[in-house]
N, C-alpha and C positions, 0 to 999 in steps of 0.2 A: 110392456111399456110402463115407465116410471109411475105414472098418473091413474092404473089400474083400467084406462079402458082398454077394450077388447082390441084384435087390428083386424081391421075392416082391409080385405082383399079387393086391389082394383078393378074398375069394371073392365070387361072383356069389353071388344070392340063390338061383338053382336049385341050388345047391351047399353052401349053409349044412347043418349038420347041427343040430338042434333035436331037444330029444328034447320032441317034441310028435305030436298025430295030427290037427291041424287048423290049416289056412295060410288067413290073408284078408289080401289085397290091398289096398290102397289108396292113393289119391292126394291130394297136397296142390296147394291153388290159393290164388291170392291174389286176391279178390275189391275190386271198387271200386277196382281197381288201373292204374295209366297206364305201371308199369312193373313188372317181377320185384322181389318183396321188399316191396313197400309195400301198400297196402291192406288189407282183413281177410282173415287166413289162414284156411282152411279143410280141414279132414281129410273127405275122404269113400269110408268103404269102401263097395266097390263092387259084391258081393253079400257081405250080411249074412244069407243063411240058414243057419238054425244055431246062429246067434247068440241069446243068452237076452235078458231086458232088462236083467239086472243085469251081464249080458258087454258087452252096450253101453255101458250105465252105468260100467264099469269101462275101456272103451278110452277113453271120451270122457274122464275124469281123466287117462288115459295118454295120449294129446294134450296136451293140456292148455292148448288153443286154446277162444276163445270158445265155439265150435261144430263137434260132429262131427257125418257125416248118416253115414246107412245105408241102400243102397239092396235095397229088398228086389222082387229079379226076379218077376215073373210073365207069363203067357202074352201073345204081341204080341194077343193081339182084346182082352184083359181091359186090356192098356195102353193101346192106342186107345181103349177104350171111357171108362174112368175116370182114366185115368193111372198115370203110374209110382210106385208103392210108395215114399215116403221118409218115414223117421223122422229127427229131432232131434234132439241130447242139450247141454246145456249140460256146464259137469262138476258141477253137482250135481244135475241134473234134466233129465226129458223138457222138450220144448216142443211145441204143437202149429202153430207158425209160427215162423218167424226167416226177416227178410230175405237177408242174404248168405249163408247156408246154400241157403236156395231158388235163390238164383240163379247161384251157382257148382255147384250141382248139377246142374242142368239144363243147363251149361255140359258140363261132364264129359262128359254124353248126348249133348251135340250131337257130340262128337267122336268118342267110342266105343262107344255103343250098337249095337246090330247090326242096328238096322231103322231109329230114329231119328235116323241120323248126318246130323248134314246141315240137317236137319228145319228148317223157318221157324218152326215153332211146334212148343214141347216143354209136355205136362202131368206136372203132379206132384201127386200125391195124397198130400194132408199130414194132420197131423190137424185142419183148419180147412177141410179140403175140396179140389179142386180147383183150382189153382191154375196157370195157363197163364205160361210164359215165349217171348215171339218174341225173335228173333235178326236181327241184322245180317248178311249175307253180310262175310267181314274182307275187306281189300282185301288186294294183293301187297305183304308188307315190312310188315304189321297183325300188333301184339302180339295173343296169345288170340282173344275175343269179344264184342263187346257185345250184351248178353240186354236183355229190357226185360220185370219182370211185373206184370202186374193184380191188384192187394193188394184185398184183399175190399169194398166202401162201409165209410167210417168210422161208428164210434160216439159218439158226442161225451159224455162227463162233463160234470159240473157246473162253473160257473164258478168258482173261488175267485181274488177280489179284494177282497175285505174287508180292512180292516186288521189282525185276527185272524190270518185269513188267509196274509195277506202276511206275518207277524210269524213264524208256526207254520214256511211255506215256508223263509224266509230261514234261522232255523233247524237247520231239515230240512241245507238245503244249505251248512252251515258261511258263511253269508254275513249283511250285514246289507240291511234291504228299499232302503235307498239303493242296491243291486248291481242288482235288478231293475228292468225295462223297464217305466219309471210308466206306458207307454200298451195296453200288451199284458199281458194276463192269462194267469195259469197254466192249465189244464186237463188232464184225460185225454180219450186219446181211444186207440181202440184201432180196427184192421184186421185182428186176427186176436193182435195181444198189448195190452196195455193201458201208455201210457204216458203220464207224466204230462211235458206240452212246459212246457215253462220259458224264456219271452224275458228275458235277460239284458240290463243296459243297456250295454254295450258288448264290443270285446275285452278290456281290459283284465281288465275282472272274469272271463271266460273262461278269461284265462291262468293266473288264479291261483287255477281253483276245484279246491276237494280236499274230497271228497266223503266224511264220516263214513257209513260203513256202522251203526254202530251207531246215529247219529241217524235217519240217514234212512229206516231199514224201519220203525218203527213209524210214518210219517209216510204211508210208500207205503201199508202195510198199509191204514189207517186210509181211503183217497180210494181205493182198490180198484185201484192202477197197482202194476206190475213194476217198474218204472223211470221216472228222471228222464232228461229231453231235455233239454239246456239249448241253445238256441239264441241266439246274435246276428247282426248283418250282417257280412258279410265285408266286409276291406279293400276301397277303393276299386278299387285294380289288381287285385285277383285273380280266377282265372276266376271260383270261383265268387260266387253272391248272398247264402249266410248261410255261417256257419260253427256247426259243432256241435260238442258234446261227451258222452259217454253214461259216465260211471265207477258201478259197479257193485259192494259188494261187496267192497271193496278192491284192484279192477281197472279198468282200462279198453277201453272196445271203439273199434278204430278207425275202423270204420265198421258205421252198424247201418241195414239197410235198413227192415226193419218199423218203427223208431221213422221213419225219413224218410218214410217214408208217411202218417203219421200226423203228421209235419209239415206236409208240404205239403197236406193235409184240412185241419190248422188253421190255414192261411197264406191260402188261401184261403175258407176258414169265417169270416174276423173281416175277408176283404177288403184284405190287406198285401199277397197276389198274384193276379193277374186269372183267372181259372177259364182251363184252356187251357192256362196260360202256362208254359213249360218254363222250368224255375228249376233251378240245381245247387248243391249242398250239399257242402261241404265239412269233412271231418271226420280225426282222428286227425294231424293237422297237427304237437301238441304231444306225441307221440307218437313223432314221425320215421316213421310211416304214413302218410303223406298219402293222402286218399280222396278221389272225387269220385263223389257220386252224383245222376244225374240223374231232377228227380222231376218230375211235376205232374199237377193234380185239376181235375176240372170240377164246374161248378154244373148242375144238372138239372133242372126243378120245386122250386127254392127247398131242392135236397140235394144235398152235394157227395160226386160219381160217378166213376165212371174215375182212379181213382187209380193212377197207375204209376210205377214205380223200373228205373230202369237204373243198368247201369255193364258194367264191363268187368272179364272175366276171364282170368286169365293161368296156367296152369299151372307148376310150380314144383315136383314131386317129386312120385315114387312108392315104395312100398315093403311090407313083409308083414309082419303081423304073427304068429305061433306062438302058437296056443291048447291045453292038453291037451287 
């Protein structure tokens, strides 16, 4: 140092002085991520007992990420049996499902759990039920994890394609109905959150959608969806088959897996992808997040079943937070 003092090394966090009487731990991941820093980030404290709902409520703002989870431990028979304890928080609200949350959670298990490490298949008991995440074994010189989990059978909403409709939507999403995909219709469809998928007619219109908060709730309220999906096809060259986009509220999410779920239920619901067929989704692109998640749904007795989302997860920080 210029000035000849010495450099004093920061304090570790066993050494922080806080005047508090309660320490939680936690870690951050980047979920739907192909490298450190990209994809959807993720906060997950890692026992949250103790914790109230409005203390969760209060950390998930103090994030201030898409999504914090909270794992709340119980006995390994009661894990086995039902699954692992995890709560949701947007930062203005519980959720009783979110994709990248579930499955960067169950990531976290697979590494540090103390019975579960390892595990081929990890359960999480969310508030939408049980919900099973398997894993990849990573290979030597393999970023993170790839999990893959089973989103609940989809629900399908009603159709809106009327020219009404279409006029209300376009609207809704600061655009005019020339921006929409004349052959694909809007819908909700929900796996455990309700969203309303939106086929766009190209990228272009993609790139330059900006999503009034204030038009578009009373639009979602009204069709009973959380959010819009806006979907089109991806570039010719790129890995993936579509590209997405989820803006929120005056935010955006860079990758959102419950809504890919509920894409790929409607991609194959209206017949644009074969029941089966593994399709990847490309999201948070415009974002400098690039995501990839990989989805796909089957048809079963004329209803589309097996719905799963993957991706990969990459660890990317830990640290503590001080409660009084």
């Amino acid at each position: 140092m210029s000035n000849g003092d010495p450099y004093v090394a920061p304090a570790t966090l066993a050494s922080v002085s806080a005047p508090a009487t309660r320490a939680y731990d936690y870690a951050q991941v980047d979920v739907f991520a192909e490298r450190p820093l990209e994809g959807n980030a993720l906060a997950i404290f890692t026992d949250a007992r103790g914790l109230s709902d409005n203390e969760m409520q209060a950390l998930a703002r103090e994030t201030n990420l898409s999504e914090t989870t909270f794992i709340l431990p119980r006995t390994p028979d009661l894990e086995q049996e039902r699954g692992v304890r995890v709560r949701i928080f947007l930062t203005t609200e519980e959720v009783p499902f979110a994709g990248h949350p579930t499955l960067g959670t169950a990531s976290w298990l697979y590494w540090n759990h103390p019975t579960l490490r390892g595990a081929e298949q990890i359960t999480l008991d969310l508030g939408v039920g049980p919900i099973p995440i398997r894993f990849t074994a990573p290979q030597p010189g393999e970023r993170g994890v790839f999990g893959t989990m089973q989103q609940n059978d989809p629900v399908f909403g009603e159709i809106r394609n009327s020219r009404e409709d279409r006029v209300a939507l376009a609207a809704a999403l600061n655009l005019s109905t020339d921006d929409l995909d004349p052959d694909l219709p809007a819908q909700v469809v929900s796996t455990g959150m309700a969203f309303c998928i939106v086929p766009l007619k190209s990228l272009e219109v993609a790139a330059r959608l900006s999503i009034s908060a204030q038009a578009s709730r009373p639009y979602l309220d009204r069709i009973g969806a959380k959010f819009f999906h806006c979907i089109t096809r991806a570039h010719e060259n790129a890995i993936a088959d579509w590209h997405a986009r989820m803006q929120f509220d005056g935010g955006e999410d860079p990758a959102t897996g419950s809504a890919s779920g509920c894409t790929i239920a409607y991609l194959v619901h209206h017949g644009v992808v074969t029941s089966g067929q593994l399709t990847i989704i490309e999201q948070g692109i415009e974002m400098l997040r690039p995501s990839l998640i990989h989805v796909s749904a089957s048809i079963e007795n004329n209803s589309v079943t097996k719905v799963f989302v993957g991706g990969r997860t990459i660890p990317v920080a830990s640290g503590r937070f001080f409660l009084p």
